[in-house]
N, C-alpha and C positions, 0 to 999 in steps of 0.2 A: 907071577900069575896076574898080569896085567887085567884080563879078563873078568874074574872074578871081582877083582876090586872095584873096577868101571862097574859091572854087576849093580855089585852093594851101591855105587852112588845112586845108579839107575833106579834101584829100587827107595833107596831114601827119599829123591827127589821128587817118584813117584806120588809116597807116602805123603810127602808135605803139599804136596798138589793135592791129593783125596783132601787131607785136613783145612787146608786153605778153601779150596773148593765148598767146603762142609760150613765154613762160617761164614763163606760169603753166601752161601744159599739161604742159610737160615737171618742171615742179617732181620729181617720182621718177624721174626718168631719171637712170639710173647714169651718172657721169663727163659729164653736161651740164654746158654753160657759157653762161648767159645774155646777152642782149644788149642792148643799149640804142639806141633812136634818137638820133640826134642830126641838127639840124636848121638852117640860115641864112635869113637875110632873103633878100630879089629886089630889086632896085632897078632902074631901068632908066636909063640915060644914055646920051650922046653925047662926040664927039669933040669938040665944038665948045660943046655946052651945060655948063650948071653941073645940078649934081643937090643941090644944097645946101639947096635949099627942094621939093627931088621928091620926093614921099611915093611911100613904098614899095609893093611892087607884088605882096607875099604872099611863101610861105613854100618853102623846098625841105627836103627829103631829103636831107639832104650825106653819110650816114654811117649803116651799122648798127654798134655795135663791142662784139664780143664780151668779155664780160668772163673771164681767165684764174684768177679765185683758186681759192684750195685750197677742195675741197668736204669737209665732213664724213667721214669715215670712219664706213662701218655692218660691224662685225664678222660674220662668219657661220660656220658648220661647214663650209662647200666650199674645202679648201685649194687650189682651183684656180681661186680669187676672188680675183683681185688687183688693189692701190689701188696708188698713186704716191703719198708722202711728199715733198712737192719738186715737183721742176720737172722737167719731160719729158713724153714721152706713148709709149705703146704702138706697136711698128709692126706692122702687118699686112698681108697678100699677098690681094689680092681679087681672083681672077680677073689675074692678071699687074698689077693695080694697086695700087700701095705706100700707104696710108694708115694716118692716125694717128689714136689715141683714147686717151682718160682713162678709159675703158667694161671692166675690169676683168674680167668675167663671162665666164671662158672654161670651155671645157671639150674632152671629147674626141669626132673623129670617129670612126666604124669603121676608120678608119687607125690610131688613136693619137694623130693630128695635135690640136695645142693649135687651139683655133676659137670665134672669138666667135660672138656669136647670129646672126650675119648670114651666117656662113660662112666669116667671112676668118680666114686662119693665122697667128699668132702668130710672130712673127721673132725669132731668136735668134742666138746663136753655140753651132753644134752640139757635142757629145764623142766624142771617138774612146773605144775598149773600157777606155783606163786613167784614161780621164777629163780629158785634156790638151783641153784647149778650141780652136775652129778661129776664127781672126779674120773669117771673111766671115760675111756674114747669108744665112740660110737659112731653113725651117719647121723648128718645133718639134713633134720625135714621140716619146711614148713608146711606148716599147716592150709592149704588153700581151702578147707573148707569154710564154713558158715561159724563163727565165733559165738557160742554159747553164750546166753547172758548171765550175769553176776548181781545177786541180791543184796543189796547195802546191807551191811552189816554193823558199819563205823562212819559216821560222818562226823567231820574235825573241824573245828569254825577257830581262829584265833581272831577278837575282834576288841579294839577298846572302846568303852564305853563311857561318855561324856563324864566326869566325878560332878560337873558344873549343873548338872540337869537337876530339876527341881522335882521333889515328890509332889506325880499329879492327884493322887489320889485323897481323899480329904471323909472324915468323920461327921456328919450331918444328922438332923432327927426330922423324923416325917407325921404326921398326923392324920386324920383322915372325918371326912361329916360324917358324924353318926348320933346325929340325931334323929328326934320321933318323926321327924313328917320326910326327910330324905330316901327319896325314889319310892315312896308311896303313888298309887293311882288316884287322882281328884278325879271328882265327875263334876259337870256343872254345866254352864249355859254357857251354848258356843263362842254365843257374842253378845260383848256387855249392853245393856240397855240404861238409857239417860233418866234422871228423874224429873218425872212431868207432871203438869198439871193441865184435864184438858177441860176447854171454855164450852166446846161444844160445836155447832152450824153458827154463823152469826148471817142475820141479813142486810144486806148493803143495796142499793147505798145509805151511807150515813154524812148527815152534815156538818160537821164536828163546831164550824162557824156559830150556826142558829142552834147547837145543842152540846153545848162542851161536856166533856168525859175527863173525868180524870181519876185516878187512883195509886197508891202506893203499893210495890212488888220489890217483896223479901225472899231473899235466900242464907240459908243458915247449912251449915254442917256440910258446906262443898269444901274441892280442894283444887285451888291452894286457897289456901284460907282469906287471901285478898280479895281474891273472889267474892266475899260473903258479903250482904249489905242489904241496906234500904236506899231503892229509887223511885224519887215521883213523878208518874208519866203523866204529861198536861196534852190532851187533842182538843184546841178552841182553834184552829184556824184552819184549818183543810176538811174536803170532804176527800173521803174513802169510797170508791167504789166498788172493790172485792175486798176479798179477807183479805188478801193479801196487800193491798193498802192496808189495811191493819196494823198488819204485821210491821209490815216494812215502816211504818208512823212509831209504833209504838218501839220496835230497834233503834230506832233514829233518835227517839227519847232518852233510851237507854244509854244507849253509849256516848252520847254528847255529855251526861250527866258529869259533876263532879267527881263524883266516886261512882263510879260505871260496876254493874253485878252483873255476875258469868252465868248469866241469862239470855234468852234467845226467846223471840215470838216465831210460832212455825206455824205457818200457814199450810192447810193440806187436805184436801177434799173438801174446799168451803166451810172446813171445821178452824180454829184457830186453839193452838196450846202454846205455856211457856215450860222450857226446857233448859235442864242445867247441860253447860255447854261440857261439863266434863263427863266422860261415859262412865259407869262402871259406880256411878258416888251414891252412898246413901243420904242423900240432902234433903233441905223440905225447901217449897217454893209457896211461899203466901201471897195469898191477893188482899191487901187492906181497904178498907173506906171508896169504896167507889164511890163516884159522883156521874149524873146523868140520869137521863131520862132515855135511851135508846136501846137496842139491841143488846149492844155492847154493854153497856152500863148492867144490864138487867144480868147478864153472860157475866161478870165480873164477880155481880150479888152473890151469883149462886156458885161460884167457882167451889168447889172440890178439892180435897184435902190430897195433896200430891203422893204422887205412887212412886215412892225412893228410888234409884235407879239398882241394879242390879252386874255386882263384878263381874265378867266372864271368867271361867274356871284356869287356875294358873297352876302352877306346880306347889304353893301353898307354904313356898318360904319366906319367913319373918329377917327383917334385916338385923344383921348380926354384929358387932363392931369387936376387930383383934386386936391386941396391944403388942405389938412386935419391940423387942431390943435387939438393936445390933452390937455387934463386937465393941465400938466406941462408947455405948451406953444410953444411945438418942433412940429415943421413944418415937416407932409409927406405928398410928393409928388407922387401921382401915375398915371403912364398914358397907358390906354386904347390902344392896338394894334388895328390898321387900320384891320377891317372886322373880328375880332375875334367874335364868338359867347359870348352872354350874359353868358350861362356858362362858357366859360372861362375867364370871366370877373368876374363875381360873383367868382369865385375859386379864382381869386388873389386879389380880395378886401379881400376874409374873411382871407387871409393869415396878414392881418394888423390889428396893433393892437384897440380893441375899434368899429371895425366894424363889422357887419355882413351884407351881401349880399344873397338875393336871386333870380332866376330868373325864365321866364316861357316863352314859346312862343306859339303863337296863331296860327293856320291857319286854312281854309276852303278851299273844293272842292266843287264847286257847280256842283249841279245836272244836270241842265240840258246839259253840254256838254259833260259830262264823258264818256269816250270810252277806256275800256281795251280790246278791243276784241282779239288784239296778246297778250294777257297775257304778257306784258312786261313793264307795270307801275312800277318806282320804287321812294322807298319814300328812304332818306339818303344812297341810294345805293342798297336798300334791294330789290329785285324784289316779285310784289305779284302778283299773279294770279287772284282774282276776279275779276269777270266782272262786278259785283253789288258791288255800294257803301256799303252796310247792310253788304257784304262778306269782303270786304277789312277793314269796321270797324273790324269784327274778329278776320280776318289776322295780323290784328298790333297789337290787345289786346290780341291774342298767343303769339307777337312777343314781348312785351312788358318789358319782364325781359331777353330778349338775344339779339337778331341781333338790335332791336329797344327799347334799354333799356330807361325805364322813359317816352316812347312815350306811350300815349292811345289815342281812337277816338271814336267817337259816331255821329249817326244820329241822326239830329237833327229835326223838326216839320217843316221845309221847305223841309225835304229829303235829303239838303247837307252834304255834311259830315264834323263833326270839329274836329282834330287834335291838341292834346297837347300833348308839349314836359315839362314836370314837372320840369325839371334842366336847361331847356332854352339853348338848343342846336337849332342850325341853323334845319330848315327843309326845304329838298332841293328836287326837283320836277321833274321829267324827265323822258323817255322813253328811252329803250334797240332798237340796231335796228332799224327796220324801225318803225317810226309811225302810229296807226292807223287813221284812216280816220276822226276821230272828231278830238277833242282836250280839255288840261285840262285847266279849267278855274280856278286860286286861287286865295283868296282873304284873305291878311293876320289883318292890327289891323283894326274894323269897323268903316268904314265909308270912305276908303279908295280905292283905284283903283284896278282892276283886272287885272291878268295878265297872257298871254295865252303861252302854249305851245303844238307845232304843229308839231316838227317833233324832228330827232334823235339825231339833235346838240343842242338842246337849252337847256336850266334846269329853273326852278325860284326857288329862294330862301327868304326864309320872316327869318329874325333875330328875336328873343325874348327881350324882355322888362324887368330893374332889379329894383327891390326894395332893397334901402341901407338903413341900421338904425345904425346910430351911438348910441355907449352909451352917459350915464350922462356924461358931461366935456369935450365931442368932439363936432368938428364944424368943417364946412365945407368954408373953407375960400374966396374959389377962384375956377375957372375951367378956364382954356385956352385948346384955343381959349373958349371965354366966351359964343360965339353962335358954338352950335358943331352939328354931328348929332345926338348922346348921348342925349345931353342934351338941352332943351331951357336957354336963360338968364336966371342965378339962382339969384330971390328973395326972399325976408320972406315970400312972400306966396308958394314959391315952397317947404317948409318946416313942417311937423306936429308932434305935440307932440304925440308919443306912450309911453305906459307905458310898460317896459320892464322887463323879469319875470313876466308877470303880471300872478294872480293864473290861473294856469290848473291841475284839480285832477288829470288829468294823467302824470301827471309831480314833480316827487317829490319836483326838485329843486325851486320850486314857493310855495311851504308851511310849515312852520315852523315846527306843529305838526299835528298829525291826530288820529285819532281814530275810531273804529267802533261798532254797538252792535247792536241786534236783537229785531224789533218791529212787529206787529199783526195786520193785518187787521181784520175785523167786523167775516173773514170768518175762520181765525185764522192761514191762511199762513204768514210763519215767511219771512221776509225781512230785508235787511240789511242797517241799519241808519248808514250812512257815515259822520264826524264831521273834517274838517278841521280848524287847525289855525294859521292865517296869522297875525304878526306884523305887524301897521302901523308905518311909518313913522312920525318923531316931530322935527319940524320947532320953537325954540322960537319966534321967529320973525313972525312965519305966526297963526295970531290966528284961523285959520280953522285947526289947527291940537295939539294934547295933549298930555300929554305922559300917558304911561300904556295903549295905543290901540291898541286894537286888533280886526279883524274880523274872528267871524266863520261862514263857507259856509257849506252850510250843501247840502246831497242828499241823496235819500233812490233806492237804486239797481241801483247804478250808472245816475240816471235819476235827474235831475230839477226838483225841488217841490217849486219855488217859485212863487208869484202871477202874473200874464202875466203884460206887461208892456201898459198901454194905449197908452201912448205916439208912440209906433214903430206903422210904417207901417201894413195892413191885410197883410199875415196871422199871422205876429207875434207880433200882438198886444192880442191874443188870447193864447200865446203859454207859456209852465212854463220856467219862468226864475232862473238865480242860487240865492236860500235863500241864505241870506246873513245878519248877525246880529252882529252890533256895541257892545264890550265887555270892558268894562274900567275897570282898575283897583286902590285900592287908594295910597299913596305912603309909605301905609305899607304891601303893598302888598293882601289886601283884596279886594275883587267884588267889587264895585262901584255900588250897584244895583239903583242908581237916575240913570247915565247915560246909565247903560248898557238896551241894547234893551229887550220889551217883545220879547220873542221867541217861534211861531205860526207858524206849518207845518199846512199849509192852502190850498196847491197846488199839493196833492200827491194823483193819482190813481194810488192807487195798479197793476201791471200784472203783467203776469206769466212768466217763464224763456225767455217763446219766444218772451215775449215784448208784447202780447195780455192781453185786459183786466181780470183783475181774475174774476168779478162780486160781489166784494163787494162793501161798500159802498166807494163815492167817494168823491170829496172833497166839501168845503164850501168857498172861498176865501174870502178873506176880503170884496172886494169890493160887496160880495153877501152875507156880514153879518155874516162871520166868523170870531169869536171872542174869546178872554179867560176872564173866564175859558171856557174848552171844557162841553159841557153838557154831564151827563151821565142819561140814557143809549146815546151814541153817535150818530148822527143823521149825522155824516158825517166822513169820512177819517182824520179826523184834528186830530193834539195833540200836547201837550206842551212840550217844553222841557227846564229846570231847571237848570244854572250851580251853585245854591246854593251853599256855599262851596270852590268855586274855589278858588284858590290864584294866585298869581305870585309870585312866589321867584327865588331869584336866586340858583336852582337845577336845575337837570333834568325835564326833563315832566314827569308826571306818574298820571294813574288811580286811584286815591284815592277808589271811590265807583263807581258802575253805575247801574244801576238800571232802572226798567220799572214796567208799571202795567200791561200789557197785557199777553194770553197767549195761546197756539195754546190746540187744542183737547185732553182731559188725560182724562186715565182710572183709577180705584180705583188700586193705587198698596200696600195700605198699612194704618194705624192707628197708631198715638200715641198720649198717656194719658200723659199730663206731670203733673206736685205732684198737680200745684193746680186745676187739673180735665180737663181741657182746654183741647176738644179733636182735633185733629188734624188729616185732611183727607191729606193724602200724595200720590199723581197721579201722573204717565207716562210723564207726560209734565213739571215734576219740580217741582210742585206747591204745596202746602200745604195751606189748606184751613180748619178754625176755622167751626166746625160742632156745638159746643155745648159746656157746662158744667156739670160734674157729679156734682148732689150736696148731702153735708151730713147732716144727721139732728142728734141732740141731745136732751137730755132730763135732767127736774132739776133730777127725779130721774128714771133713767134706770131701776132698779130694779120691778119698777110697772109695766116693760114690760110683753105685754103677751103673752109667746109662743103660736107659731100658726102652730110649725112643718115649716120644709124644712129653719130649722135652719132662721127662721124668727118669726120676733117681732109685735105687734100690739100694737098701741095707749091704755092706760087704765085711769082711773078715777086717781088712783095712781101714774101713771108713769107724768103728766102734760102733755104740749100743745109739739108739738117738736119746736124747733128751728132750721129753717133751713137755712145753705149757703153754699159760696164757700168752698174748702178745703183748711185748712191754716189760714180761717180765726176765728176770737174770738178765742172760745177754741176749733175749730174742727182741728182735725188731717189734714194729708197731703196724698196724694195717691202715692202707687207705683205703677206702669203698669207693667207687666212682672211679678207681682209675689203675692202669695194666702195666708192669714194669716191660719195659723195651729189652730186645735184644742187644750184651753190651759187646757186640761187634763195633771195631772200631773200622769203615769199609775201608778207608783211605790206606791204611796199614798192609790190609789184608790183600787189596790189589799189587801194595810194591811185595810182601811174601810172594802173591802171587808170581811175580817176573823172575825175581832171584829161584824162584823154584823151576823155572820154565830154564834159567839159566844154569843151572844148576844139573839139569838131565839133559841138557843138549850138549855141557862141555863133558859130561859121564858118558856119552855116546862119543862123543871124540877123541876118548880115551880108549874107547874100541876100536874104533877104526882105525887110530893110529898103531894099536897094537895090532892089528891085522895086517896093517902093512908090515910091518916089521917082520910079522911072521912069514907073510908072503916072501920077503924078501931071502930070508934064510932057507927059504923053501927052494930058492931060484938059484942058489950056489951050487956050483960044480966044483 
């Protein structure tokens, strides 16, 4: 049966053309796997016959079989192209049907959902919020929405801290004036007047030639005390034709003298007096023995018993002298000028070494007798205009950085006005002019006497008050006079320990190291966790203190987050105080974490730049049962902070790690697959967030798979059960992102299949025709 057999080639040859055909077509099809015919002889036989000499009977189709190798890898820019590295296949959800492909080309639905070209979902092992992965298979979905924000909860700093740094902070004792006359009000004469003696009119001219003058002029009880003396004025040779020839003859005398007296002739409305040149002195000026027969002479006779001069009112401090020792044991001595203001007292204390000096001074106007109506009130010389206290506070707080530098004033809840001088300058009171018709009532330290001014010679004056702090190793050994106006008898209670340096964040020189970094409220505004640290000092001798200590203070946007103190006074037994947390370290330089403190931000409301609340969640303090660990989801502003890691050596400081869990609003900006499937959602705000896992499955024999089109596999009786996991793991391959496995058609191959197949049914066709001749042939017998 020639027929048949040619047949069976016909149809085989066919067969390998469809197959041939089928992997040259898909040659570009992503994650394809080609196939091959395979083929057996026909033989026909019996139970009873031999088929030993039975020529065969044509060709069968035994077998498509798909071939598994690794295809090429084509790289691309879609990180949501992914190949197999290995052995496995993809699984996907089609419509409730589980199938598998090597077809890499996924992407996103309007769900989110991972989806090949065909529709089907990508199967994984999903992520719960902290990224802990779920063991059953599911669809894979990213998330495109708007990424929630994350409330710090835990921020983790590892950082070493210099062992080399020196304790800045240092034990000191401070004092303060408190004596009788300190920031009392003086009243007195505005301005000082000279002590004079006056002669009277004298008439001129005078001949001094044809009637000489002469007399002796004493001065006693002036200052400086060289000053004081007997001069004899001789006029035998000039005439005078006004007083003031007089004057100017008899100064001329004077001061030529050997020993010259701090005296003056003043000439002045044709009147002639002698005047101590020092203002303010209670002095006497005598006229002795005149000689003459003139005007002058007669004016000398009768001179007048001097009218003492008179001090202008000053702040009514006595000079004081301190006996300082310092740490070495050398004695300075310093002494206080009679009626110098506290700032200029404070300015030469701090010129010494070991001290510092500060001062202030106080005063009040009371309300009810204020009167500027001539607008000629003046404060340290400055004339102001308002007629209302409210206006003159103003006026000085304009005036405050020029004509009235370091002065401010404010009305206060009685109405009066109070006035500070910040640097403890004198504040000095008085009126231009004529006075108005009230007067100013001040009153300078409380509890003190009032003191009036009422017209246009007086003034009051109140002095300021100084605080002196010696450093560690100075002491105050002595004052003389030991009762001053300065200062009362000084005892050990007139003395108090301050700590000096002591930490202020805005003060660099008070903290060893510092650091900062960025934490999250519930609402997800970023704020700035502030971390200073301070060496303590170590005493062997004092067992309250250790070595390798350290404190860190902590604040978040410059504000106090520690828990209010019960102990103070309302309102700031209520109020955040600065955290502050004991850090020990051991003396190989590692944490100490027995001694070192837990560290719980317990006391932090969040606000906003303007210092208003932001309206997230606020705080939990301790004493209202806030505690670590912080619970999550967080139920209050609190969270932990971690120096795990730390060390002390002796280097530099520096940021080893720092780290938080918290994190403000982020958008989807991006995906990555890394090899073993772990997909990674990467958002706006930093963050990278575990979505999932692609998973792969295998089989004991892949070959039982059953094509199902769109280059996908289905489960068969043959192929067995899959085995499904991570990438990477047992025998499954590894994923790449970025990039699409090829089809592993090989073309070249598949072209010469091609020919031999083409040959192959053209010589099965000539197996027909020859057997048709042949038949024809016996057809044609007679």
């Amino acid at each position: 049966m020639p027929f048949n057999t040619a047949l069976s080639g016909i149809r085989a040859a066919s067969s390998d053309l469809d197959v041939t055909g089928n992997n040259i077509a898909n040659a570009s099809t992503t994650g394809f796997k080609s196939s091959r015919a395979e083929f057996g002889d026909i033989y026909a036989g019996s139970i009873l016959g031999s088929t030993a000499n039975t020529p065969g009977s044509g060709v069968s189709l035994q077998n498509i079989r798909q071939q598994f190798s690794q295809g090429n890898r084509n790289f691309t820019d879609n990180s949501l192209d992914l190949a197999i590295n290995g052995q496995g296949f993809f699984v996907t959800n089609n419509s409730g049907d589980q199938q598998y492909t090597r077809a890499g080309a996924f992407g996103l639905d309007d769900e989110g959902f991972m989806v090949s070209n065909a529709g089907a979902r990508l199967q994984g092992f999903a992520a719960d919020g902290d990224g802990n992965l779920d063991g059953a298979l599911s669809d894979l979905q990213v998330d495109v929405s708007v990424q929630a924000p994350r409330q710090t909860t835990l921020s983790e700093g590892r950082f070493n801290l210099d062992a080399n740094e020196p304790v800045l902070a240092s034990t000191g004792a401070e004092f303060e004036t408190d004596g009788a006359v300190i920031g009392i009000a003086q009243e007195g004469l505005k301005e000082a007047t000279f002590t004079t003696t006056d002669l009277g009119a004298i008439a001129t001219p005078i001949n001094f030639a044809s009637n000489p003058t002469s007399f002796e002029l004493e001065l006693t009880g002036s200052s400086p005390a060289s000053g004081n003396g007997t001069v004899t004025v001789d006029l035998s040779a000039s005439t005078a034709n006004s007083v003031q020839d007089i004057a100017n003859l008899i100064n001329s005398e004077i001061f030529s003298a050997p020993s010259p007296i701090n005296v003056q002739a003043v000439a002045e409305g044709g009147e002639l007096r002698f005047q101590d040149l020092t203002e303010g002195v209670s002095s006497t000026i005598s006229v002795n023995t005149p000689t003459g027969t003139n005007d002058l002479s007669t004016a000398l006779a009768g001179a007048p018993a001097s009218v003492a001069g008179i001090p202008a009112v000053s702040n009514g401090y006595l000079a004081q002298t301190l006996e300082f020792e310092g740490p070495d044991g050398n004695i300075t001595n310093f002494t206080s000028e009679e009626g110098a203001s506290a700032a200029k007292t404070a300015s030469e204390l701090n010129s010494l070494a070991g001290i510092t000096a500060s001062a202030q001074t106080d005063a009040t106007v009371l309300a009810g007798t204020f009167n500027n109506s001539n607008n000629n009130f003046t404060l340290n010389g400055v004339n102001l205009n308002s007629t209302t206290l409210d206006g003159l506070a103003n006026e000085i707080n304009d005036l405050g950085t020029s004509r009235l530098a370091g002065i401010s004033a404010e009305v206060n809840g009685t109405g009066d006005l109070e006035i500070t001088s910040a640097v403890g300058t004198d504040l000095r009171f008085a009126f231009t002019g004529t006075a108005p018709a009230g007067s100013l009532d001040v009153v300078g330290r409380t509890g003190t006497g009032i003191q009036t001014v009422n017209d246009q010679s007086s003034a009051a004056v109140i002095g300021g008050r100084l605080n002196i702090l010696m450093e560690e190793g100075y002491s105050l050994e002595g004052a003389n006079p030991s009762v001053g106006n300065l200062f009362a008898p000084l005892t050990e209670d007139s003395f108090s320990d301050v700590v000096i340096n002591a930490f202020d964040p805005d003060d660099q020189a008070t903290f060893n190291h510092s650091t900062n970094s960025t934490v999250y409220d519930s609402l997800g505004n970023p704020h700035t966790l502030e971390q200073y640290f301070v060496r303590q000092p170590y005493d062997p001798g004092d067992g309250s203190t250790s070595p390798n200590h350290w404190q860190m203070h902590v604040q978040v946007d410059g504000q106090n987050v520690g828990d209010p103190d019960p102990t103070l006074p309302s309102p700031q037994n209520t109020e955040p105080t600065m955290a502050t947390f004991n850090v020990h370290f051991n003396n190989d330089g590692s944490l100490n974490e027995d001694l070192t403190d837990p560290m719980l931000i317990s006391n932090w409301m969040p606000r906003t730049e303007d210092g208003d609340p932001a309206g997230a969640l606020g705080p939990l303090n301790v004493l209202q049962g806030g505690q670590i660990p912080v619970e999550d989801p967080p139920a209050s502003s609190n969270f932990e902070i971690s120096l795990d890691g730390t060390t002390q050596f002796g280097s530099n400081f520096g940021v080893e790690s720092q780290d938080q869990n918290g994190y403000t609003t982020g958008r989807l900006s991006g995906v990555d697959i890394a090899d073993d499937g772990i997909i990674f959602a990467r958002f706006t705000n930093g963050e990278a967030q575990v979505l999932g896992q692609v998973a792969l499955a295998n089989f004991n024999n892949i070959e039982g798979l059953k094509p199902v089109g769109d280059t996908s596999w289905v489960q068969s009786a043959d192929s067995g059960e899959p085995v499904v996991g991570a990438p990477g793991s047992a025998s499954l391959g590894v994923i790449n992102a970025g990039a699409l496995e090829e089809s592993n058609v090989d073309l070249s191959s598949q072209l010469v299949n091609l020919i031999i197949a083409q040959r192959n049914f053209q010589a099965s066709s000539k197996t027909i025709e020859t057997a048709n001749q042949i038949t024809q042939t016996i057809i044609n017998l007679r």
